[in-house]
SEVO-328256 format. One record per residue (C-alpha): x, y, z; residue in three letters; residue number from 1. Coordinates in nm, 2 decimals. Each point is the difference from the previous one (the first is absolute). Layout:
BEGIN
[site [X,Y,Z],ala,NUM]
...
% end
This chain:
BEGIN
[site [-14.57,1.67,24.33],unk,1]
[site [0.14,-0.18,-0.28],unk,2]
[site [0.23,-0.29,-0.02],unk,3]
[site [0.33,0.02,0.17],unk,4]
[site [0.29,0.00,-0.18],unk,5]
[site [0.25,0.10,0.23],unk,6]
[site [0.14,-0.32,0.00],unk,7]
[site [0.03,-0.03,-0.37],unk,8]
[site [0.32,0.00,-0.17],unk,9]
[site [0.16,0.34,-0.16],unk,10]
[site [-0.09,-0.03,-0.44],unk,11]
[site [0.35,0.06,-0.16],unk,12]
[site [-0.14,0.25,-0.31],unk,13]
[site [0.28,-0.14,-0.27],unk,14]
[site [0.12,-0.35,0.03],unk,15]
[site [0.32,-0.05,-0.30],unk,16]
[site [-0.15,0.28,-0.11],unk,17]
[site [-0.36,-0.13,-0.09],unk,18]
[site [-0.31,0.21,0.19],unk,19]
[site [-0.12,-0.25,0.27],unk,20]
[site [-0.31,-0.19,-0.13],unk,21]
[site [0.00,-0.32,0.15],unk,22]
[site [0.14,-0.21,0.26],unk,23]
[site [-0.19,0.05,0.32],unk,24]
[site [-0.39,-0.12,-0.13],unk,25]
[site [-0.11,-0.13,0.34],unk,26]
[site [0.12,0.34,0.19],unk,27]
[site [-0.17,0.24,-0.26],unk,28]
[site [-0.32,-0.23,-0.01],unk,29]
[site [-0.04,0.00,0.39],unk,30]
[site [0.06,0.41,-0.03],unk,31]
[site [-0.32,0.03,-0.21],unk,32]
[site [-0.26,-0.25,0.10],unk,33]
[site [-0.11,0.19,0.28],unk,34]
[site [-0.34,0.11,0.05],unk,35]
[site [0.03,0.34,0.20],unk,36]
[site [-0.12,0.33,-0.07],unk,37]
[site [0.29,0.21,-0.17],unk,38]
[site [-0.10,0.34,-0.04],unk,39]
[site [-0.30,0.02,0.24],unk,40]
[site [0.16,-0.01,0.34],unk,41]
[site [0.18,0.36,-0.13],unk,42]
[site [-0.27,0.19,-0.25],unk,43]
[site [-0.12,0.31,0.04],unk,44]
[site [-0.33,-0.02,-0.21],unk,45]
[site [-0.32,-0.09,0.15],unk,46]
[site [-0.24,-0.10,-0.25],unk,47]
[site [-0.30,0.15,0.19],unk,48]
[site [-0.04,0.30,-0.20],unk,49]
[site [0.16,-0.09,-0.29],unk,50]
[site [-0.17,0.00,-0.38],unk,51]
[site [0.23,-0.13,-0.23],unk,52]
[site [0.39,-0.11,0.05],unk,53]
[site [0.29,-0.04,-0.29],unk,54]
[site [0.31,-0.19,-0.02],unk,55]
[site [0.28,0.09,-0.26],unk,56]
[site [0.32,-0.23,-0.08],unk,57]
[site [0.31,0.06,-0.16],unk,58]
[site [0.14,-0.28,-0.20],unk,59]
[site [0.35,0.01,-0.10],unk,60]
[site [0.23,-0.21,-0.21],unk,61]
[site [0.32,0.01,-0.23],unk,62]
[site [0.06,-0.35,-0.16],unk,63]
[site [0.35,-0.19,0.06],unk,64]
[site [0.19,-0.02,-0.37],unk,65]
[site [0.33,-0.14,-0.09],unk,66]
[site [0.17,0.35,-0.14],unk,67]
[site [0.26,0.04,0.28],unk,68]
[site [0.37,0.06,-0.10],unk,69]
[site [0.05,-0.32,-0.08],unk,70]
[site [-0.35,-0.13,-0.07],unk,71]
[site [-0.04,-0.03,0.36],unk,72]
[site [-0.35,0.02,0.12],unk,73]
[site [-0.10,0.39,0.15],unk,74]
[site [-0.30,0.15,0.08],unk,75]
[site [-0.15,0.26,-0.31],unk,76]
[site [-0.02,0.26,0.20],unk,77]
[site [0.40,-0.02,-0.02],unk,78]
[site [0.00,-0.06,-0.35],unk,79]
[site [-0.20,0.35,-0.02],unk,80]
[site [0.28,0.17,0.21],unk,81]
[site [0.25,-0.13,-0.19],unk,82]
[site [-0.12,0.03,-0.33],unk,83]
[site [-0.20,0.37,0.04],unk,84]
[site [0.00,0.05,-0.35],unk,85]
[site [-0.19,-0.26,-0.13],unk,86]
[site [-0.41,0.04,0.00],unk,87]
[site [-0.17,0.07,0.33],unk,88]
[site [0.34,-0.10,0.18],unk,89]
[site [0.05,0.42,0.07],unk,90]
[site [-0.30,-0.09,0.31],unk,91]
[site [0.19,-0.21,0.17],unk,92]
[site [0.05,0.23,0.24],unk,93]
[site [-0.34,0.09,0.05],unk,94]
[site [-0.11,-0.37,0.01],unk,95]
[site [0.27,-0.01,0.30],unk,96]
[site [-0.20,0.25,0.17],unk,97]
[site [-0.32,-0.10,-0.05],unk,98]
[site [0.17,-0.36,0.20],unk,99]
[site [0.11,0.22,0.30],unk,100]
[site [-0.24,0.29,0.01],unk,101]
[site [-0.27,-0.19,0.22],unk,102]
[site [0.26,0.00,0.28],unk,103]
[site [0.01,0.34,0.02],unk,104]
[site [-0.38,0.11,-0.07],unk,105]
[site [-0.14,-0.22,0.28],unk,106]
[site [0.21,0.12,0.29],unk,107]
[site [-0.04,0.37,-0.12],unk,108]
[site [-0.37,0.00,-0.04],unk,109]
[site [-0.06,-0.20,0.30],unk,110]
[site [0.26,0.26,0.18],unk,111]
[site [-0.28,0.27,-0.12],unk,112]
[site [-0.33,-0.17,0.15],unk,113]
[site [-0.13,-0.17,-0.27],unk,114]
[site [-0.10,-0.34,-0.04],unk,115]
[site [0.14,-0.15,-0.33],unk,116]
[site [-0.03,-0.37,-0.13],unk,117]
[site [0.20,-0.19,-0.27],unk,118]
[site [0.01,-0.39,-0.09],unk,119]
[site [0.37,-0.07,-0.20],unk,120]
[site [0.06,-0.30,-0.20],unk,121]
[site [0.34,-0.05,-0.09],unk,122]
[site [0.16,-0.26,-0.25],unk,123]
[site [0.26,-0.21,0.09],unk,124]
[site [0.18,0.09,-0.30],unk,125]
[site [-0.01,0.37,0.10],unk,126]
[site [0.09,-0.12,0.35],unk,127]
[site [0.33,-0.15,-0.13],unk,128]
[site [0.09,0.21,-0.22],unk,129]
[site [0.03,0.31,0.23],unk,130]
[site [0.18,-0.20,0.26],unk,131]
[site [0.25,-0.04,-0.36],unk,132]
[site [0.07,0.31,-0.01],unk,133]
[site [0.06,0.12,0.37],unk,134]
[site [-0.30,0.19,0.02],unk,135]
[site [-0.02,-0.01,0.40],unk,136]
[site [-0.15,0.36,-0.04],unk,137]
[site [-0.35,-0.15,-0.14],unk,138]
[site [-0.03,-0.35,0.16],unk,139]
[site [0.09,0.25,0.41],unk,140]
[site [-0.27,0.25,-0.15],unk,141]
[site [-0.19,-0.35,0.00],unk,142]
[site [0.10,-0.17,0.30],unk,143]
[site [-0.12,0.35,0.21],unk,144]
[site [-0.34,-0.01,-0.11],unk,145]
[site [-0.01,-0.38,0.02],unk,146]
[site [0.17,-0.13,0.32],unk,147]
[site [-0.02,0.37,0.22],unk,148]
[site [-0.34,-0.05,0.20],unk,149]
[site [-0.08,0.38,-0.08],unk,150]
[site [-0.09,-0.07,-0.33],unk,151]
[site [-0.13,-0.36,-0.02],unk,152]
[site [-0.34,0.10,0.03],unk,153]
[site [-0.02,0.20,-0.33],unk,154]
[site [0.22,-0.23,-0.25],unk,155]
[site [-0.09,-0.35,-0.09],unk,156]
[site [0.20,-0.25,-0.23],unk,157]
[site [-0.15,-0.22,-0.24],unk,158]
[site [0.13,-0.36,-0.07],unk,159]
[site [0.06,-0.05,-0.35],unk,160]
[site [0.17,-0.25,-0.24],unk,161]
[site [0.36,0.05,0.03],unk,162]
[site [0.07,0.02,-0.36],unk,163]
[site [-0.29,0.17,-0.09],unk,164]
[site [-0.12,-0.32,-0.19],unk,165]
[site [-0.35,0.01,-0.14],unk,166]
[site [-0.18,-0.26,0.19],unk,167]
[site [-0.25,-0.15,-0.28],unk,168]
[site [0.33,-0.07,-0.20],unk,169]
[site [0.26,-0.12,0.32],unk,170]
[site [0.04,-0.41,0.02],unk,171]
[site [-0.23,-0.08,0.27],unk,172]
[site [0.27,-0.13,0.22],unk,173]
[site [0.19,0.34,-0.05],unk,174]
[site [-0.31,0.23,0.12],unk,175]
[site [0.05,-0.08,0.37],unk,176]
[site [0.44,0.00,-0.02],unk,177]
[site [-0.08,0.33,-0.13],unk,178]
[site [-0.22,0.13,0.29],unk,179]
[site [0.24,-0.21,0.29],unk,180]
[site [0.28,0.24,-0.18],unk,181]
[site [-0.10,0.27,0.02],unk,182]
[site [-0.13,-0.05,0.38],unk,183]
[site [0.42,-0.11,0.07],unk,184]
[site [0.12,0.30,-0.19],unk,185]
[site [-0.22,0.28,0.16],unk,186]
[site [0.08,-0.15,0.36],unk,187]
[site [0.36,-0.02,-0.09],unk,188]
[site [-0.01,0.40,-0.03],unk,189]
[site [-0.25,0.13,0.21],unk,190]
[site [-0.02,-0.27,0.27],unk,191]
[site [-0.22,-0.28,0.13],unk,192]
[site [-0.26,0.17,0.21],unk,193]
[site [-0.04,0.24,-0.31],unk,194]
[site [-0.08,-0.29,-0.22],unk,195]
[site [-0.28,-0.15,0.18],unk,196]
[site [-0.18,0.34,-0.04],unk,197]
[site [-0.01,-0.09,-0.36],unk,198]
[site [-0.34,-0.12,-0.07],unk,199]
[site [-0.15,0.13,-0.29],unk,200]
[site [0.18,-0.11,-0.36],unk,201]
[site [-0.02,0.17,-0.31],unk,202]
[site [0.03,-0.21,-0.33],unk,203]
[site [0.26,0.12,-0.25],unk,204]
[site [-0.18,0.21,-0.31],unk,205]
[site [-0.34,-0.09,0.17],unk,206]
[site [-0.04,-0.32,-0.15],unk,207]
[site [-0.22,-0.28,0.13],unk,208]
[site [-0.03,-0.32,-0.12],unk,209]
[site [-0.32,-0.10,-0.12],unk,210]
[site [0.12,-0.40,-0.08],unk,211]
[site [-0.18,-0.20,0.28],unk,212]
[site [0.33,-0.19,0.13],unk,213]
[site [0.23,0.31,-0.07],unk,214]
[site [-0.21,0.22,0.25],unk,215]
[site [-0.03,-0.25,0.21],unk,216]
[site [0.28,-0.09,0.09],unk,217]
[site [0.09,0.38,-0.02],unk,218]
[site [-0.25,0.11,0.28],unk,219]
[site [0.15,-0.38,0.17],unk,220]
[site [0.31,0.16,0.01],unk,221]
[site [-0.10,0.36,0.11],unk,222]
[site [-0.16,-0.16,0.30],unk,223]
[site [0.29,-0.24,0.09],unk,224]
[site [0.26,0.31,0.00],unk,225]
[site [-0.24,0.21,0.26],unk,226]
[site [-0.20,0.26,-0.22],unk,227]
[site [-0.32,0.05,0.09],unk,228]
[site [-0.09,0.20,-0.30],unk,229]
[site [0.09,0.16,-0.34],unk,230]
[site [-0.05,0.25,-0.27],unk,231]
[site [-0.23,-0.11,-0.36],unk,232]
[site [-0.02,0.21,-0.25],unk,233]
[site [-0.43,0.05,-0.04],unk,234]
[site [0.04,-0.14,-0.35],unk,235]
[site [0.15,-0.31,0.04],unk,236]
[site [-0.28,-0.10,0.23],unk,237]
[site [-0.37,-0.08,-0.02],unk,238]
[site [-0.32,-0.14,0.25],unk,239]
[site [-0.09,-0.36,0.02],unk,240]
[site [-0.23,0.03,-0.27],unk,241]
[site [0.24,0.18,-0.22],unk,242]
[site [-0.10,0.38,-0.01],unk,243]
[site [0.22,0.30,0.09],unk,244]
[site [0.04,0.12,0.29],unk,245]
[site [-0.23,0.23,0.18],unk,246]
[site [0.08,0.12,0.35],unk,247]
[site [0.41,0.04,-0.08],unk,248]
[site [0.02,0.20,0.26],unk,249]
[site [-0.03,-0.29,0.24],unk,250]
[site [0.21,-0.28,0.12],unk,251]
[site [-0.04,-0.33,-0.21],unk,252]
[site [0.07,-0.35,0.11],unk,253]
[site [0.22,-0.14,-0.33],unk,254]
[site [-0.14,-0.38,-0.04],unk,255]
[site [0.24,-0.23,-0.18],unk,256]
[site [-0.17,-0.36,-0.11],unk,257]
[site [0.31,-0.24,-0.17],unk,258]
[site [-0.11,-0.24,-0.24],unk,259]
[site [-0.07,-0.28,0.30],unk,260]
[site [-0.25,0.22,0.14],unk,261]
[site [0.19,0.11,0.27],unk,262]
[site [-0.04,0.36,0.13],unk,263]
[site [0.17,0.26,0.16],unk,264]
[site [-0.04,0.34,0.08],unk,265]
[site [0.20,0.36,0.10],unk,266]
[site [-0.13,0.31,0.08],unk,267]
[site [0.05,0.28,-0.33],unk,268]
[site [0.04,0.37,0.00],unk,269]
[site [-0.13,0.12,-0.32],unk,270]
[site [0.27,0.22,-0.21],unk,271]
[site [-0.28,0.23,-0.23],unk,272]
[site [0.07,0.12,-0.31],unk,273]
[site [0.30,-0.09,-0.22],unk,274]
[site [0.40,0.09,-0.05],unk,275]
[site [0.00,0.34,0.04],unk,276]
[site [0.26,0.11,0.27],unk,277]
[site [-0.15,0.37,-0.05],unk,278]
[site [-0.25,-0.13,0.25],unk,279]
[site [0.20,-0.04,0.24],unk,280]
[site [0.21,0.25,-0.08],unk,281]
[site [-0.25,0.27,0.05],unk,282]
[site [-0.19,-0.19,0.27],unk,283]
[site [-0.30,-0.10,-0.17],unk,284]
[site [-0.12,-0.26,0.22],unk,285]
[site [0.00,0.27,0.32],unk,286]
[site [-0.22,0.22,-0.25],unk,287]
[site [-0.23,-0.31,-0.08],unk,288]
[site [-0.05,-0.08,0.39],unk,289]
[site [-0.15,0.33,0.03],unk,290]
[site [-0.24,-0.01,-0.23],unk,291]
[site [-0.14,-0.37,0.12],unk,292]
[site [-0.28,-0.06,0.21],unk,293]
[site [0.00,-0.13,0.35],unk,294]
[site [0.02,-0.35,0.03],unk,295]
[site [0.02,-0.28,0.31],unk,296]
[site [0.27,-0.07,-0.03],unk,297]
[site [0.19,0.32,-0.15],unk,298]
[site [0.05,-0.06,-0.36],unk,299]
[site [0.37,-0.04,-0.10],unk,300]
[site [0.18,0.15,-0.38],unk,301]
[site [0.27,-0.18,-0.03],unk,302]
[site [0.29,0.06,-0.25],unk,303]
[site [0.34,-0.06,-0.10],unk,304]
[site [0.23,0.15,-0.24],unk,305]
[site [0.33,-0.05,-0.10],unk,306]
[site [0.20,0.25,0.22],unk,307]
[site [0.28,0.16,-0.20],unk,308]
[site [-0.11,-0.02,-0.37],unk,309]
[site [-0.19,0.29,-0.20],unk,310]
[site [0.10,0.39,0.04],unk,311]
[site [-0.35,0.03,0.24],unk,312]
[site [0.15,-0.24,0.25],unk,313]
[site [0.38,0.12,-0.03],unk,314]
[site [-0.10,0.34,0.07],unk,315]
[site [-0.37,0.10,0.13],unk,316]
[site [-0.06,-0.31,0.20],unk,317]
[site [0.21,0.17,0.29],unk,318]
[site [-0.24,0.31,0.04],unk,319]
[site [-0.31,-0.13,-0.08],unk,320]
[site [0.08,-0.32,0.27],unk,321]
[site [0.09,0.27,0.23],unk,322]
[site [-0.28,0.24,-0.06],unk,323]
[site [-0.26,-0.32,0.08],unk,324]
[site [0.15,-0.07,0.31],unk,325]
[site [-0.07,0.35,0.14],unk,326]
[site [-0.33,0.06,-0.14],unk,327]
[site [-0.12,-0.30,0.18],unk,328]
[site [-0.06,0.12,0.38],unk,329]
[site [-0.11,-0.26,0.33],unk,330]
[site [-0.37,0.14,-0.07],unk,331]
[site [0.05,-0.14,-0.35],unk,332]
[site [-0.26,-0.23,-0.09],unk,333]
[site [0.25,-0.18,-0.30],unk,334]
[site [0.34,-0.12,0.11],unk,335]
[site [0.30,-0.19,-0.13],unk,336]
[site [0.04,-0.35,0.10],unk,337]
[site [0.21,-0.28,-0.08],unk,338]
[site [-0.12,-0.36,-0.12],unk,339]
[site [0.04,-0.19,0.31],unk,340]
[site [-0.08,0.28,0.25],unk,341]
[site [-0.38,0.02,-0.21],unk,342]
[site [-0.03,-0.37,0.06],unk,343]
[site [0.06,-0.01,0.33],unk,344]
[site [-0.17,0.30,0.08],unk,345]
[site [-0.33,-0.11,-0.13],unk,346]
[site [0.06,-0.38,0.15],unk,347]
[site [0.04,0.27,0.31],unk,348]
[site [-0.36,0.11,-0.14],unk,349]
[site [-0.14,-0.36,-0.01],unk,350]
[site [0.07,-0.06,-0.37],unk,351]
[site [0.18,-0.32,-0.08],unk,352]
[site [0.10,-0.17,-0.36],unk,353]
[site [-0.31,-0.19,-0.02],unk,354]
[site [-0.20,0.31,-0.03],unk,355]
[site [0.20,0.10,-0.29],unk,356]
[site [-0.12,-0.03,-0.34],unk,357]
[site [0.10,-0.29,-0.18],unk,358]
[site [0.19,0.04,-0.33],unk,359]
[site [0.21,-0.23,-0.24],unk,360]
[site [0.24,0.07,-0.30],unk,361]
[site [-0.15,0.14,-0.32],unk,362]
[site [-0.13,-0.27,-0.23],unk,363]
[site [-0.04,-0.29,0.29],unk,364]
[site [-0.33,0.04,0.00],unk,365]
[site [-0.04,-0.19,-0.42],unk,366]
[site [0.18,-0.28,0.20],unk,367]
[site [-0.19,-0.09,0.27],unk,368]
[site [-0.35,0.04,-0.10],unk,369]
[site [0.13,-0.28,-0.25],unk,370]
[site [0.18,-0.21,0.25],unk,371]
[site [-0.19,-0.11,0.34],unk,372]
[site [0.28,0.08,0.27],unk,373]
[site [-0.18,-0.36,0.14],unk,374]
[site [0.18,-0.20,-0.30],unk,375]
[site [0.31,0.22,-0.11],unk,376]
[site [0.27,-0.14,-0.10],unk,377]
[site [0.29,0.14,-0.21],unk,378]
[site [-0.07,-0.18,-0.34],unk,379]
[site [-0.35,0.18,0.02],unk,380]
[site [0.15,0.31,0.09],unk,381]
[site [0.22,0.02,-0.29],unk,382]
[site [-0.23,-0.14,-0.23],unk,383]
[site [-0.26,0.28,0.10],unk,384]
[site [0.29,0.31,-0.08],unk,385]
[site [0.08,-0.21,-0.33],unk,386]
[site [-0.36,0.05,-0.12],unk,387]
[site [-0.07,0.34,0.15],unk,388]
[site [0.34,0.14,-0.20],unk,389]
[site [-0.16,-0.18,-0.33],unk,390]
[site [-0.29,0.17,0.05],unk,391]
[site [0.10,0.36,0.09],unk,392]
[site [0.32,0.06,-0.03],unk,393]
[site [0.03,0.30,0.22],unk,394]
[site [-0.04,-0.25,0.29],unk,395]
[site [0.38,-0.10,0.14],unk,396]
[site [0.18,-0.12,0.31],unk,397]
[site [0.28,0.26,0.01],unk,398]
[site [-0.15,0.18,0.30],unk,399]
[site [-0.07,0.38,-0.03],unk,400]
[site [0.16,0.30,0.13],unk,401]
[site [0.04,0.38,0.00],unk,402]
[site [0.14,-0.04,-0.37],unk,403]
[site [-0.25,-0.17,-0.17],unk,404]
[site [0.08,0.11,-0.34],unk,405]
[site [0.34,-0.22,0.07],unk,406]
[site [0.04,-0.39,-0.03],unk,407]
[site [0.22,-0.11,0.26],unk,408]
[site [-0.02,-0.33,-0.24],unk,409]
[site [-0.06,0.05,-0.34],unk,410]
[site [0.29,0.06,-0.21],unk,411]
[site [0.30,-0.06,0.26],unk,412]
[site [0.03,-0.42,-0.10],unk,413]
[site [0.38,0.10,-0.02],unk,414]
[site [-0.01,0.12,0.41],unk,415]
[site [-0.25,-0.20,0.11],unk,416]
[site [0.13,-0.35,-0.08],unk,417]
[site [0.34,0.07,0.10],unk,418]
[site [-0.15,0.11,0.34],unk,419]
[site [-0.23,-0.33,0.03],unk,420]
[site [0.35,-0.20,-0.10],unk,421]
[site [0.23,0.22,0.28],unk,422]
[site [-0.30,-0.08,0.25],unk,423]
[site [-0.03,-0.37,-0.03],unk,424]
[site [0.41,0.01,-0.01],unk,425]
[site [0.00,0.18,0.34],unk,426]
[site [-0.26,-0.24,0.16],unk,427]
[site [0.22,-0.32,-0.15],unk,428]
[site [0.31,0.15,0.22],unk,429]
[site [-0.25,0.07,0.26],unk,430]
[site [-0.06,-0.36,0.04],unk,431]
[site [0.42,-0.10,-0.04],unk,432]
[site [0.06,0.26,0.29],unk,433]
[site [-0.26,-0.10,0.24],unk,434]
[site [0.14,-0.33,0.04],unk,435]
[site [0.32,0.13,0.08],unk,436]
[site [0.11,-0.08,0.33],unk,437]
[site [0.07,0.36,0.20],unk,438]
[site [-0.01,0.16,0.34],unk,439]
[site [-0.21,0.30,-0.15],unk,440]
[site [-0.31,0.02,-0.19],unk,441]
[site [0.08,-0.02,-0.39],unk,442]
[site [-0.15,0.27,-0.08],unk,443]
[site [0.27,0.19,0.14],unk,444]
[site [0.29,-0.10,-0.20],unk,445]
[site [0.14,0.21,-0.26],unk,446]
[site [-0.06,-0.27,-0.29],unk,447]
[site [-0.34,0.05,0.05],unk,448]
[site [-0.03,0.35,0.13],unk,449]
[site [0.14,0.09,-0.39],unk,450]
[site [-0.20,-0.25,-0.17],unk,451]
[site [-0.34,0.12,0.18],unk,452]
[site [0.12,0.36,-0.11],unk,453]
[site [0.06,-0.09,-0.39],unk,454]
[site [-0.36,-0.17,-0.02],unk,455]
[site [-0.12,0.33,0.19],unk,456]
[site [0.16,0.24,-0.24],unk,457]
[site [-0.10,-0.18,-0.32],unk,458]
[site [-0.39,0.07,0.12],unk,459]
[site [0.03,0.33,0.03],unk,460]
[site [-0.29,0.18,-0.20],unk,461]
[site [0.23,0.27,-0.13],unk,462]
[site [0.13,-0.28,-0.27],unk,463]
[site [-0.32,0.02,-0.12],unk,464]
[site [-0.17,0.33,0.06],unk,465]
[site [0.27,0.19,-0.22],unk,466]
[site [-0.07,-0.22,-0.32],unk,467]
[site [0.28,-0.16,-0.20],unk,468]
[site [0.33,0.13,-0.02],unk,469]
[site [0.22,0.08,0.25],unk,470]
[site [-0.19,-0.13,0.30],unk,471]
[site [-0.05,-0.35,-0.15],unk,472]
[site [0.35,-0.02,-0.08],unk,473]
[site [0.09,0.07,0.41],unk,474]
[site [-0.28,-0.27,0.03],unk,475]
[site [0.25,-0.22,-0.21],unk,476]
[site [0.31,0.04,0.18],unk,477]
[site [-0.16,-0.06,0.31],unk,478]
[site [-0.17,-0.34,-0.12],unk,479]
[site [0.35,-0.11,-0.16],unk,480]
[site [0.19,0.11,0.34],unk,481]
[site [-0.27,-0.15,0.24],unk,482]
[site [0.00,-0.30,-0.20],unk,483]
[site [0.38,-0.05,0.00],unk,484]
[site [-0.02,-0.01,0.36],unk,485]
[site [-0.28,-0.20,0.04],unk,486]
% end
C-alpha cells in the first residue's frame, strides 16, 4: 500500500494565475519518502521465463517565453498556434497531439489484450503552458491513464526539473526547488496518491553532472524528494577505474564522492545510444531486447526520446508502438517494462542496489586517482580540475548529455551570468521572507511563488540550446523582469 493521502489537502492547479510550485514542502515530501512497492503488488510479468525486457520514455517539453499579447509570458506551443506561419510553428498541431495521444493509445490497446508499457516525463513549462491555453482535452486524456486504476499499471511518470534546467549549469541551491516543483505541480493536477507513484526521474537533455559537489548534491537531492532511481545517458558515465561501460544492459549503482569525501549513491538505468528519437519512434529498444542473451537478472534497453519532434515520431511512432504491443504475446520471452516496475521486480528476484554495478560521471575518474577521498578537500579538488584542463583541454566540468556536440557553457557568458545574478537575487529575498512573521509556510505566498518562477524560467535550457538571437533575447526580458521583482 502506499502512503495515505486521504487526508491531505486538495492542490489548487493555478494560484493568481501562477502553476502551483510551491507552498506545501512538508506534505509533498511526506507523499514521496515511502518505501513500498509501486508497481509490483499489480504487474502482470513474471520474470521466470523472461530473456530480455525494455523500457521506452517519452519526454516532452515546450519552454515558457515572454511573447504573449502584451509580452505576457505563454507557453511556445501557443506561440506556434498563433503564429502558424512562421518556421516549424505549422506542427503545432501535431505537437498537441503527440501531448494527448498516449491517453488514447493505452486504454485502446489494453482494451485489445495487449500489454503495453510507457514511462512520460513531462516539463513543467509544458505543464503550464497547456493549462494557459485551456487545453482540458490533453491534461483529461492524461488524468485517465494516470489516476484511473485500469491503466496505472502500464504508464509511469518521471520526475524531472520543472523548468527543464540543465542540472550541471543550475545554482546548486536551485537543483532541488526545481525537483520539490515539479513534485507540487504534478500532484496539483493529477492528485496526491498519483504522485507518490513517481519514483524514477529523468534529467532534462540527459545531462549529468560530472563536478564532484554539483552531483552530489544533485543525487542529495534526488534522494531527499523520494526517487529511487534515474535515467544516464551511457556516455556521460564511466567505471571506478575510468573505462566505458560494459554490461549497459544492467542496472548501475551511480556513486557521487563531493570534494570532502563524502559519498552517496542512486540506483541508474542506462539510456544507450544517443539523441535520436527515431529509436524510439520505431521501437528500437523492443528490437534490441530480442536479440540479447539471457541474463539473471533480465537485461533491460532503456531509452528516451523526445516525444513530439521529428516527422518519424509525429507520424509512424503510432503504428509501429502499436504493432510492438501485439506482436509481444504472454509466451513472449521479451516484454515491456517500466523503470520502477524492473527494479522492483528483480529486488522481488533477490537483486538489490548493492549488486548493481558501480559507475560515476565521465571524467571523475582523473580526479580521484589524484586525490585520496581520505584527505579531500575542496581547494585540492579544484586545484586538481585546474591542472587537468591545463593539461588536456578536452577535460571539463560541464557534465555530459545526449548532445555532446553542444556546450551548455561555452559561449552563453551573456545568459549565464545574468542567471547566476537572478539566483543569488532570489535566495537574498528568500532570506527577507522567511523571517516574516505568517500563519502559512512562506513558500506559499505569491511574492515568492513569482519570484521562485522568474529564477525557474531564466534556467531553462531552451535560452541556450537555440543559439543567440531570439531565444537569448526572451532570456533578457525574463532576467530584467525577474530582477525588477526581486
Amino acid at each position: 500500500m502506499l502512503p495515505t493521502t486521504a487526508s491531505l489537502p486538495s492542490l489548487p492547479e493555478i494560484i493568481d494565475g501562477l502553476p502551483n510550485i510551491s507552498g506545501w514542502e512538508s506534505e509533498v515530501l511526506d507523499t514521496v519518502n515511502h518505501d513500498r512497492t509501486v508497481f509490483l503488488p499489480r504487474t502482470n510479468i513474471s520474470l521466470d521465463n523472461i530473456k530480455a525486457t525494455f523500457a521506452i520514455a517519452l519526454h516532452m517539453h515546450q519552454p515558457t517565453i515572454p511573447a504573449g499579447a502584451n509580452g505576457e509570458l505563454i507557453g511556445n506551443l501557443q506561440y506556434m498556434f498563433e503564429h502558424q506561419g512562421e518556421g516549424d510553428n505549422h506542427n503545432a498541431g501535431p505537437f498537441a497531439w503527440c501531448y494527448s495521444r498516449m491517453g488514447e493509445f493505452i486504454p485502446e490497446l489494453v482494451n485489445q489484450g495487449c500489454n503495453p508499457r510507457i514511462m512520460l516525463d513531462y516539463s513543467g513549462n509544458l505543464l503550464w503552458g497547456l493549462q494557459q491555453m485551456g487545453r482540458k482535452d490533453i491534461l483529461d486524456n492524461l488524468k485517465r491513464i494516470t489516476c484511473d486504476s485500469t491503466y496505472q499499471p502500464y504508464v509511469e511518470w518521471l520526475g524531472t526539473m520543472w523548468g527543464h534546467a540543465v542540472v550541471p549549469s543550475t545554482p546548486i541551491p536551485d537543483i532541488k526547488l526545481h525537483i520539490l516543483a515539479w513534485q507540487h505541480h504534478f500532484a496539483a493536477i493529477f492528485g496526491w496518491e498519483a504522485l507518490a507513484r513517481v519514483k524514477g526521474f529523468s534529467p532534462p537533455e540527459m545531462h549529468l553532472p560530472n563536478h564532484p559537489d554539483t552531483l552530489f548534491e544533485f543525487i542529495k537531492a534526488l534522494k531527499e524528494c523520494g526517487y529511487r532511481w534515474l535515467l544516464v545517458q551511457e556516455h556521460s558515465v564511466e567505471t571506478l577505474t575510468g573505462e566505458g561501460l560494459k554490461d549497459k544492459h544492467l542496472p548501475h549503482r551511480l556513486v557521487a564522492r563531493n570534494s570532502q569525501g563524502e559519498t552517496i549513491s542512486i540506483t541508474a538505468l542506462i539510456k544507450t545510444q544517443g539523441s535520436d528519437t527515431k529509436l524510439v519512434a520505431q521501437m528500437q529498444p523492443y528490437y534490441e531486447a530480442k536479440s540479447l542473451s539471457r541474463f539473471k537478472p533480465p537485461a533491460i534497453v532503456s531509452q528516451i526520446g523526445d516525444g513530439e519532434n521529428g516527422g518519424v515520431m509525429m507520424n509512424e511512432f503510432p503504428s509501429a508502438f502499436k504493432q510492438a504491443w501485439h506482436e509481444i504475446t504472454p509466451d513472449s520471452d521479451v516484454v515491456g517494462v517500466t523503470g520502477t516496475e524492473y527494479l522492483e521486480l528483480i529486488a522481488a528476484a533477490g537483486f538489490s542496489s548493492d549488486d548493481y554495478i558501480p559507475c560515476q560521471p565521465v571524467g571523475q575518474h582523473l580526479i580521484w586517482e589524484r586525490v585520496s577521498p581520505k584527505n579531500a578537500t575542496s581547494n585540492a579538488v579544484e586545484n586538481i580540475i585546474t591542472q587537468l584542463k591545463q593539461e588536456n583541454p578536452q577535460f571539463h566540468m560541464e557534465g555530459a548529455s545526449w548532445t555532446n556536440h553542444i556546450s551548455w557553457v561555452e559561449g552563453y557568458e551573456n545568459v549565464l551570468a545574468p542567471m547566476n545574478e537572478l539566483s543569488s537575487l532570489f535566495h537574498q529575498k528568500i532570506n527577507t521572507l522567511s523571517h516574516e512573521d505568517g500563519s502559512e509556510p512562506f513558500t506559499r505566498s505569491s511574492d515568492y511563488r513569482q519570484a521562485l518562477l522568474y529564477n525557474f524560467l531564466l534556467q531553462t535550457s531552451c535560452f541556450r540550446y537555440w543559439g543567440q538571437g531570439t531565444w537569448t533575447e526572451y532570456a533578457k526580458t525574463i532576467y530584467e523582469r525577474g530582477k525588477n521583482l526581486m
